[in-house]
N, C-alpha and C positions, 0 to 999 in steps of 0.2 A: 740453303734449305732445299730441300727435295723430300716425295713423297713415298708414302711408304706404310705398306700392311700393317696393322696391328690391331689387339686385342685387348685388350682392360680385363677380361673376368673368360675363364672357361665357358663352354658353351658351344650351342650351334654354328652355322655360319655368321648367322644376322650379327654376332659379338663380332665381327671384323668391321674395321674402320678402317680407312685414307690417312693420313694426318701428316703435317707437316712437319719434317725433324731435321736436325743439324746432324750431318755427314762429317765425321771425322775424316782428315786428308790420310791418305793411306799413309804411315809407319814404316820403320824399317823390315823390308821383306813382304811388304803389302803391296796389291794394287789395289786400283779404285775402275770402275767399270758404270757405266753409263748404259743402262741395261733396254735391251729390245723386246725382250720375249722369258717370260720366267713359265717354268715346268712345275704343275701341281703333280704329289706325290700323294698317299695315303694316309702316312706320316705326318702331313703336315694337321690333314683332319683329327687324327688322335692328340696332336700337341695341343691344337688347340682346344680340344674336351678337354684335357686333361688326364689320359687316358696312354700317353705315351711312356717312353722309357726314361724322357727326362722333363722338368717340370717348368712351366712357364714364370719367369718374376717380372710382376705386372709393373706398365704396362711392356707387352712382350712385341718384339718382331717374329715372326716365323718364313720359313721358304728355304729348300734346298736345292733347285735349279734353277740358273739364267745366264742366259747368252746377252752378249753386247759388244761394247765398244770402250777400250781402255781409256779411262777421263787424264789416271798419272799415276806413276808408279814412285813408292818409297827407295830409302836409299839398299843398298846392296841387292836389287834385283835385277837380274840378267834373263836378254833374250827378248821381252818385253816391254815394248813402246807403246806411248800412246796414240789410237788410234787403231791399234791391232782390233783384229775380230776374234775375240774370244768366247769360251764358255766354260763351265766352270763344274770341277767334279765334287758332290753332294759335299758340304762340310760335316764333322764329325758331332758338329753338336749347331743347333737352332738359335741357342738363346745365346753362343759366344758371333757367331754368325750369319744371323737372317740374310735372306736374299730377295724376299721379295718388294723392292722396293725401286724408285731411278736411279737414285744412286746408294754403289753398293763398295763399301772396302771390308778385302780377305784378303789370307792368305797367298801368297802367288804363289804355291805348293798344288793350290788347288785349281789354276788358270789353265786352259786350255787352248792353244791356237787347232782349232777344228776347219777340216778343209773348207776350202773356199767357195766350193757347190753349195753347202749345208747353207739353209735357210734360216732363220733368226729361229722360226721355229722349231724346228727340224734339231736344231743347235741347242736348245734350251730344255728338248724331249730326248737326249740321248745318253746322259751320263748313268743315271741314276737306275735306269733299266738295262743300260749292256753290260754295266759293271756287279751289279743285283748277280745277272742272271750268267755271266761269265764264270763271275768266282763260284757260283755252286756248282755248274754243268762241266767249265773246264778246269779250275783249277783245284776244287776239292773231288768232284766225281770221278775228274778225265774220262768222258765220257766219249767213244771212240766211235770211228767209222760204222754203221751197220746195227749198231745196237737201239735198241727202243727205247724211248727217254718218257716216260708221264707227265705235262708239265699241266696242274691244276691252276684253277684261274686263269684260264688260258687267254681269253678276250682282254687282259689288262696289261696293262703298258710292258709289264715285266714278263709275262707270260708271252705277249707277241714277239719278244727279245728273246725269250728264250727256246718258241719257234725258230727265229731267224737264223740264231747260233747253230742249235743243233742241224739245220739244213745246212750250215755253211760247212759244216766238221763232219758232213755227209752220216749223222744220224738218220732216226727215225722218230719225227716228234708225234704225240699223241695226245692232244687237246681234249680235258677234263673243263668241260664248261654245264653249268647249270640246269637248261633245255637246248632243246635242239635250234634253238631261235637264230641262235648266232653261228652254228656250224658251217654253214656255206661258206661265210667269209671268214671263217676262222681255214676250211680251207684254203679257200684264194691266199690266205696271209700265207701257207705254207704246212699247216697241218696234214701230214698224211692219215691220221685216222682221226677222229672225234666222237669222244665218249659223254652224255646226256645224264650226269648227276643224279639228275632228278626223277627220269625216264627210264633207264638203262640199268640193268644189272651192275654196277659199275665190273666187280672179281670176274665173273663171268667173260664180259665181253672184251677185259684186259686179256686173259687167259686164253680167248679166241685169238687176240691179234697177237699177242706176245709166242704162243704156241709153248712148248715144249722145255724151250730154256728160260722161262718168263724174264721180268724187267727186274733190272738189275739197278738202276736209278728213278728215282721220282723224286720231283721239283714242285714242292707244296706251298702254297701261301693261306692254308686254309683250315687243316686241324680238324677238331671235330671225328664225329666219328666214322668219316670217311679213312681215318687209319686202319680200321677194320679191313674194308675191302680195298685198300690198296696195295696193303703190307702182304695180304693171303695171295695178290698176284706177283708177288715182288720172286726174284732168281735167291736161291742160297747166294750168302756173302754182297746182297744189295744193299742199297744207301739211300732213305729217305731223306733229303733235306728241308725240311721244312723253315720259310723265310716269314710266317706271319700267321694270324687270327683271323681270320675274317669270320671261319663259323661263331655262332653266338652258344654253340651245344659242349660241353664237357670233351675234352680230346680221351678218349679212353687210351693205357697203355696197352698195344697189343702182344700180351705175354706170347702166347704161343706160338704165333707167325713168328715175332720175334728168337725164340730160344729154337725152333725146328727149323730156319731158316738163318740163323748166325745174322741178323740184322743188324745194321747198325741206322739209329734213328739222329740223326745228330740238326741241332737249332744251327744258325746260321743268319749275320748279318753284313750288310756288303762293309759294315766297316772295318770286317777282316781285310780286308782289300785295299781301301785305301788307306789302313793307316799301316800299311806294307810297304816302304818306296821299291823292293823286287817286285814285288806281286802287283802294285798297282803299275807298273810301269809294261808290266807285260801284259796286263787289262788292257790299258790301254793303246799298244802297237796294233793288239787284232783289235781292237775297235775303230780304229782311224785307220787302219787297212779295210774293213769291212766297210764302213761309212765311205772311205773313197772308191771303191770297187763296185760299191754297189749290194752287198748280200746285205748290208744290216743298212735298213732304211727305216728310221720311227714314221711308225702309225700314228697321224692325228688324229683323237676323236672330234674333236670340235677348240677350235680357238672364243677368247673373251676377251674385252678391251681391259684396262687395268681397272676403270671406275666400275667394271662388274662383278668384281673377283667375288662376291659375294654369291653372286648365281654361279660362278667357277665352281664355287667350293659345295654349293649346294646339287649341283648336277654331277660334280666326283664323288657325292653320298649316297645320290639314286643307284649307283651302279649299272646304269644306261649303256655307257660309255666303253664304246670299243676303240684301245688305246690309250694313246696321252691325250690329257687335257691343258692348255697349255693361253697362257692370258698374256696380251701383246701389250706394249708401250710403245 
């Protein structure tokens, strides 16, 4: 027996429980992991409303990242002992599975030996954000040396990734965050400019920084009708990626940005990525070269015991939170 998140009925946080369940011994091509530190996502708040892409069958586990400690590995898996320090890249679906719990059996497709610096939690906050924010910056943008990259939502786990990225591939990142409240440390994180939603002209003061040959990529999590003026600063033949919802307003289509500027508006989920073994495999060399070098280091916003995952989850809804949120065991 071991414990482990779960939900009875949709709903706000307070529907999460603890509860005790029986852990299946990992299977052929499974490991089993003895988990330290598990990574709240956004994702997981929508799964459990009800609200996500795919649907909860009660009662449900949820959780798409965690770091630990290999408990034992099924038959035909190579590479992999028990005892290893692992973590584990997001699984393709929630409800085949969860990870938020002590003990956790997956796929070893999805196991990670992550360098030996990274911290349980450090470990637990890095999959789900370098791989997010890789595959739209590097692998569908190729977004290059020198150019200006927008990245909205910028104070969120994903958005501080994909500051890191673009300064590591010697971009120019440009943090779209709400007020000006968080710009300071949205520079410290590595922002060279920071534009004020809520404050700010947003087209305008793009069109300041961007100058003459405007931006040519922007990295959205956000929708609404901030397409208006992001798409009117965007270069002929630019690439909106948009990876989420967060506004609650109508996304308007922007015709005419789009047709006078040859746009291409394209949706985007990291599960392009990992369910690529080329692509995710090349995710993952820069991200374990970056994590061991140093340029891509996860931002804590704040850690929670596991018996508070309840407050986790309700303080990842405030929108407080600069960076990952991330609940220890």
């Amino acid at each position: 027996m071991a414990r482990a998140a779960r939900f009875h009925r949709h709903g706000g946080p307070e529907v999460l429980t603890i509860e005790e369940i029986e852990v299946a011994p990992p299977g052929p091509g499974e490991v089993q992991i003895r988990t330290k530190a598990l990574g709240l996502n956004r994702a997981e708040a929508l799964f459990r409303s009800g609200t996500y892409i795919e649907q909860a069958h009660f009662p449900s586990g949820l959780g798409l990242e965690a770091a630990g400690l290999i408990e034992s590995v099924g038959d035909g898996v190579e590479g992999l002992l028990p005892g290893d320090p692992v973590s584990l890249v997001p699984p393709r679906s929630m409800l085949r599975s969860p990870v938020h719990g002590e003990l956790v059996t997956v796929p070893a497709a999805l196991v990670i030996k992550h360098p030996a610096t990274l911290s349980w939690e450090a470990a637990a906050a890095s999959w789900m954000q370098y791989l997010t924010a890789y595959g739209a910056l590097v692998d569908i943008a190729r977004l290059g040396r020198g150019e200006p990259v927008v990245i909205t939502a910028a104070s969120s786990s994903v958005g501080l990734a994909a500051i890191q990225i673009a300064n590591r591939i010697g971009a120019i990142p440009i943090a779209v965050t709400r007020t000006r409240r968080k710009a300071q440390a949205l520079r410290e994180a590595g922002a060279a400019h920071v534009v004020a939603s809520s404050e700010d002209d947003v087209g305008a003061r793009l069109k300041d920084i961007a100058g003459e040959g405007g931006i040519r990529v922007v990295f959205d999590a956000v929708g609404g009708t901030a397409f208006l003026p992001l798409t009117a600063a965007m270069a002929r033949g630019g690439i909106l990626i948009n990876y989420g919802g967060q506004s609650p307003e109508a996304t308007p289509f922007p015709l005419f940005n789009v047709l006078s500027r040859s746009l291409t508006l394209r949706g985007y989920l990291v599960h392009e990525i990992t369910g690529d073994p080329a692509r995710l495999a090349a995710a993952k060399a820069f991200t374990l070269d970056g994590l061991s070098d140093g340029s891509l280091k996860p931002i804590i916003a704040r850690t929670f015991p596991f018996d508070e995952i309840v407050e986790a989850h309700r303080y990842l809804e405030s929108n407080e939170q600069f960076g990952k949120i991330v609940v220890t065991l």
